[in-house]
N, C-alpha and C positions, 0 to 999 in steps of 0.2 A: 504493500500500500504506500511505503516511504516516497516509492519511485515512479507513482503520478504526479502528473502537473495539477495541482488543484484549482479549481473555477469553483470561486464560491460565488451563490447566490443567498441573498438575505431576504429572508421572508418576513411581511412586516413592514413597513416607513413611517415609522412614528416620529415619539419622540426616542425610541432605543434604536428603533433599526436605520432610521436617514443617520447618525452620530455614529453608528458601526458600518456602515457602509463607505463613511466617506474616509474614516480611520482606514479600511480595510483596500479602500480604489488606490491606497499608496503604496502599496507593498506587494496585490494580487489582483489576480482575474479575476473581475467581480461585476453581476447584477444583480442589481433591487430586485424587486417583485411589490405587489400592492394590489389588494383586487379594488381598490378604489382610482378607477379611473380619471377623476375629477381631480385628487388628487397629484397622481402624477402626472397630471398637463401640467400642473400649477408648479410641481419640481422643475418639469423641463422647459416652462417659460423662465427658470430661475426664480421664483417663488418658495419660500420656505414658510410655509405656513405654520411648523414648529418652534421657530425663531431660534434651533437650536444651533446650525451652521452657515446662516445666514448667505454669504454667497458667493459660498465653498461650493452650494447646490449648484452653481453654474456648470462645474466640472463635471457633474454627475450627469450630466443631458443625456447622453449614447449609449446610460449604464441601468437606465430605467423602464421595468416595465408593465404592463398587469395582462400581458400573454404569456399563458403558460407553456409556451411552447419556447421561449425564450430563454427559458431555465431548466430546459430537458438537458441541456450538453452540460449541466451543474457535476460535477462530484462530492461538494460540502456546501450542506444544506443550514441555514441557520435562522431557527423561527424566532421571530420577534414579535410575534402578536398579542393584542391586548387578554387579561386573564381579569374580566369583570366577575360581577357578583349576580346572584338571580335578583328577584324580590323579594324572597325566600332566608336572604342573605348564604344562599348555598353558593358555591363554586359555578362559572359559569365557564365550562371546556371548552363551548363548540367551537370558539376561534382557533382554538390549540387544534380539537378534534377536525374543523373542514381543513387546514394547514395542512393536516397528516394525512388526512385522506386523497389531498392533491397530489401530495408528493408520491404517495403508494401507485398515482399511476403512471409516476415515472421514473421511480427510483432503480438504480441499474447495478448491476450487482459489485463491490469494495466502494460506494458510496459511504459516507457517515452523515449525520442528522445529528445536528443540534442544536439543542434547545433552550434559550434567555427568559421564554414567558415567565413570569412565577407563579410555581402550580404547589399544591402539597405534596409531600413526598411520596415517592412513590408512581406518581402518573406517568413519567418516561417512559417508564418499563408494564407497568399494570395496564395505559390506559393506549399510550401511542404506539407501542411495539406491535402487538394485534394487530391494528391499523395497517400498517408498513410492512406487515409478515400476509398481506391480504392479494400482495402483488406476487405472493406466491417464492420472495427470497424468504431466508434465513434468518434470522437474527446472529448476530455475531457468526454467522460463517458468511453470508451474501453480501450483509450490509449494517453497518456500526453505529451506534446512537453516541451523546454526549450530550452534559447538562453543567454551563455556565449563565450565571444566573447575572442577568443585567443588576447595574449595581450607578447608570446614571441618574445625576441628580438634574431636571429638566431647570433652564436658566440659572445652573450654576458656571458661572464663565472661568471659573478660577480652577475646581474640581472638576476636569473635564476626562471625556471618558480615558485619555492614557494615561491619567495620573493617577487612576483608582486601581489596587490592586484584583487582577477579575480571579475568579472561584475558577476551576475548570475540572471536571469528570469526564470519564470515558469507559463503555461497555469492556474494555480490556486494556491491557495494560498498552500493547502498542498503537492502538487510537489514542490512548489519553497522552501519548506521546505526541503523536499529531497535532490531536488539539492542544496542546499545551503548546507546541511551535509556530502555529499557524498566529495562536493568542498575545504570544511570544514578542511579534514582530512588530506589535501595535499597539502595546501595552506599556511603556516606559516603568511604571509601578511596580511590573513583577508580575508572577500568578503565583494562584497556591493551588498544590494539587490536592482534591478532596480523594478518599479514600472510595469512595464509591460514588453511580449517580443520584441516592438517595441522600447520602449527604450533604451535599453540593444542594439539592431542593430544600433540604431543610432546616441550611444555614441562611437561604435567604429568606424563606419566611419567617426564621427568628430576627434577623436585621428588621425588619419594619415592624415585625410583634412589640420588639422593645421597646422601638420607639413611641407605637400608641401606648404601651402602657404607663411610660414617663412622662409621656403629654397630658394621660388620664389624671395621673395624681397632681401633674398643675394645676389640671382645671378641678378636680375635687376640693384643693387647700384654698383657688382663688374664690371658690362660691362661699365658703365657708369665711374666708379674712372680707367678703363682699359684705356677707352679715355683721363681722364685726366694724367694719369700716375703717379698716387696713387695709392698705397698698400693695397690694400682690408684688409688685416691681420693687417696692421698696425693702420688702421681707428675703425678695430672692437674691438681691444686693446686697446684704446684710448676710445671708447666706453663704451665697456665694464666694467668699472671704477664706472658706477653708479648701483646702488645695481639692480635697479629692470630690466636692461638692458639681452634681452632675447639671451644667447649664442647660436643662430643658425650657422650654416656656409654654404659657396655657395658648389655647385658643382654638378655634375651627380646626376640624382634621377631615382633609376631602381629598381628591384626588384619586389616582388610579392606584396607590400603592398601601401608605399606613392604614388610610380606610378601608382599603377591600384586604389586603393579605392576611389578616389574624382571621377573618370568617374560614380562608383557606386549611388554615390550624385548628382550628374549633370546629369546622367538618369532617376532617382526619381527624382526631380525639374521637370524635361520637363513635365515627365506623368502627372503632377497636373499642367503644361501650365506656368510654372514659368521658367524664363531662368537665370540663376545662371552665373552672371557676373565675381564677384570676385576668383572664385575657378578655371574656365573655362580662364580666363586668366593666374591663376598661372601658372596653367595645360602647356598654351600655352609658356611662360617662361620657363619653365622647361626644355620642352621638344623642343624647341629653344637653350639650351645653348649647347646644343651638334653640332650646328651648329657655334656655336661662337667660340669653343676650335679647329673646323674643320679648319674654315679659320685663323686660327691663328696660328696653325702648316703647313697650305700650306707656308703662308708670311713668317716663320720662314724657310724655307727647301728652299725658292724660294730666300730670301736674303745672306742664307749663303753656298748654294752647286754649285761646278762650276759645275757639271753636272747633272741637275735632270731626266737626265733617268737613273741613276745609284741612284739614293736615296735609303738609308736603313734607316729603321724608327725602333727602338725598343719600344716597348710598356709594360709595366711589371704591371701585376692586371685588371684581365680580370672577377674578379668577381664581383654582385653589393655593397658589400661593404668589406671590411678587412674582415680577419679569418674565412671567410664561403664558402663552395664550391661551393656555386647556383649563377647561370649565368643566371638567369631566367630575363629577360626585363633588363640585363646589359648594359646601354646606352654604354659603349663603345666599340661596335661593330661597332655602327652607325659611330665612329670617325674611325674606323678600313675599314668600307667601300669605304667611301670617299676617303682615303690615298688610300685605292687599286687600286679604278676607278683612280686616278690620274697617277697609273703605278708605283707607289713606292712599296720598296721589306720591307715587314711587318717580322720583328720576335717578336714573342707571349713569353710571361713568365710569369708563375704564379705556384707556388709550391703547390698548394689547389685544386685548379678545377679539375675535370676528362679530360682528354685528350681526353677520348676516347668521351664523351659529347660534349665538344668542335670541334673535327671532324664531330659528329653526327650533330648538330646543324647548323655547319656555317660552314664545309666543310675546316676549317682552322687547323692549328697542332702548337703543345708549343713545343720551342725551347729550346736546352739543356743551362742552363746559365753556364755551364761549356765552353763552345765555345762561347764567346762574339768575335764581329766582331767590324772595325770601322762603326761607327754610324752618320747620318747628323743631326740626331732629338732621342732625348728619351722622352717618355710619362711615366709619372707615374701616375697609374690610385688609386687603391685601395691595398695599401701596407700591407700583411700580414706579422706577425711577425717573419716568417719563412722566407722572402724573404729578410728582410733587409738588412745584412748582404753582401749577392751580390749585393745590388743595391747601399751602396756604395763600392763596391768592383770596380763595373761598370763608378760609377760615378767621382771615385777619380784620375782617367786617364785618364790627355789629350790625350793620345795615344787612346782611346776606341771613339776617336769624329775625324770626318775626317775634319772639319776645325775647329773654336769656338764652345766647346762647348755648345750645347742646351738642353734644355730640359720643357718641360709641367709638370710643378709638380701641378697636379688636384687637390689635395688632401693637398697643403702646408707640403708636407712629410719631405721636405730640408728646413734646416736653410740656406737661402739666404746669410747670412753675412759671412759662410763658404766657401763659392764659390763665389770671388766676382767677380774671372775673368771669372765667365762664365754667358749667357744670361740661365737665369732661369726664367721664366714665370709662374703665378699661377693668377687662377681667384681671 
């Protein structure tokens, strides 16, 4: 197997797989894939609609495609596709499952296959192998699986995908050779070989487990220091002071990764009859504090507006975190909801997201922040560095608040001691 020429193909153009294809178009023979069409016109006009390699995607024109026909002369196969949640909050495969079943009908035999999605441990081999064994090869005699598990952080410019140590597995020892060379080449950080490709799955669903669970107990201590009428920011400073003190912070957890991968963990626990207390409560915190920041913007609109059928609520950072366009499981919509059903009048701002996504999605539409209105309530959710500049432009005006001004700074965006005449609230 050492002594093919590898063509890899990247299944997948996200936010993981345009940043590993474009790492990978410098070292090897390589095309995209994407069954989204729409998509990759917008790559190959040089469009990066994930703002993740901006317009590096020029280079990629010639390397992009969503004909599957394009990726039959592949020998290494690497899926990148998204691993959502049902409604159910169960595991949702089928992206991983139509991937696998594509590639079964054209996998050819010392092929390998693998896999970045984050899945619970075990599916490589229990769920996609079947799959891929359907084309009628082998497992590990025809054709070799491998499980490195993405480990990009989207809109971080500094933490970029070479500088992160990647995980890498392989169905036997000399595939995991391969992929650890192939990984090798584009990885500056290093890899680490996992012992198996169970492993390698279920160190990345512990990376994002942790994290919700540390996020969980911010926001548990900040609802609780909310009741006492202490400073969450000021306590964790205070904290913070001892070396080994862990800098987590409270707030919204959305997205395609902390929010959905613990359900991944907590659906594997059940199938083995084990009920997972500790994660399954974060989970429930978590995804409770969006109900905590709800009623706290009603109480705030309800104490200081003489008329709350005329309520105008501004909200600015509609994505799940800074500097990234994906609105994908952005809790606050949820708080955009609520404020609707209440009959209060919503304007949206966010200099990143697609509008036109936003419409598609939630039926809603972004407000020009050239036309600021007076305001009963301002939210500030997830502050891009493109917005700041208007938000305090927005913010520096008693005129822009129709009584006292207010405002939810989610995100501790505002130095409080700047504003001391206004009610500013932060978890």
């Amino acid at each position: 197997m050492n002594k093919l020429n590898r063509k890899i193909a990247v299944i997948g153009l996200g936010y993981v797989g345009l940043p590993l294809l474009n790492a990978l178009s410098n070292k090897f023979n390589v095309i995209g894939f994407d069954i989204d069409k729409e998509k990759v016109d917008k790559y190959k006009k040089g469009i990066d609609v994930t703002g993740e390699i901006g317009e590096n995607v020029e280079k990629l024109k010639d390397k992009l495609s969503y004909d599957i026909e394009d990726i039959r002369e592949a020998n290494f196969y690497i899926v990148t596709v998204p691993t959502p949640i049902n409604s159910d909050k169960t595991p949702d495969l089928l992206p991983v499952i139509s991937a696998t079943k594509m590639l079964s009908k054209i996998i050819k035999k010392g092929d390998i296959v693998v896999y970045e999605s984050t899945v619970y441990p075990g599916t490589t081999e229990e769920v996609c192998k079947p799959i891929l064994e359907e084309s009628g090869l082998l497992y590990n005699r025809d054709f070799y699986l491998g499980y490195s598990p993405e480990r990009i952080n989207p809109g971080d410019k500094i933490n970029t995908i070479d500088k992160i140590i990647k995980i890498v597995s392989g169905s036997n020892e000399e595939v995991l050779n391969i992929i650890d060379d192939i990984y090798s080449k584009i990885i500056v950080a290093g890899t680490f070989r996992a012992s198996s490709i169970k492993v390698a799955e279920a160190a990345k669903v512990v990376e994002n487990t942790q994290r919700d669970i540390n996020i969980a107990f911010m926001n548990e201590i900040a609802t609780v220091f909310d009741k006492m009428d202490i400073s969450t920011n000021e306590v964790l400073e205070a904290a913070g002071t001892k070396w080994n003190f862990l800098n987590f912070k409270p707030g919204l957890v959305g997205g395609h990764c902390i929010g959905v991968d613990p359900y991944y963990f907590i659906y594997k626990a059940e199938q083995l009859g084990y009920r997972s207390q500790l994660i399954t409560n974060a989970r429930k915190i978590n995804e409770e504090i969006t109900d905590y920041i709800k009623e706290k913007a009603v109480k705030m609109i309800m104490k200081n507006s003489d008329d709350i059928k005329c309520v105008k609520v501004a909200i600015f950072g509609l994505a799940f975190k800074k500097n990234v366009p994906d609105i994908r499981n952005s809790k606050i919509f949820d708080v955009i909801d609520k404020l609707i059903d209440y009959g209060f009048e919503i304007k949206l701002f966010d200099s990143v997201v697609d509008p036109k996504e936003i419409e598609e999605e939630y039926n809603l539409e972004i407000s020009d922040s050239q036309n600021f209105e007076k305001y009963d309530l301002v939210i500030l959710n997830n502050i891009h560095d493109s917005m700041t500049d208007e938000i305090y432009k927005l913010i520096s005006k008693n005129e822009n608040f129709v009584n006292t001004p207010q405002v939810i700074d989610v995100t501790s965006f505002l130095n409080k001691k700047e504003y001391p005449q206004y009610n500013i609230w932060s978890l």
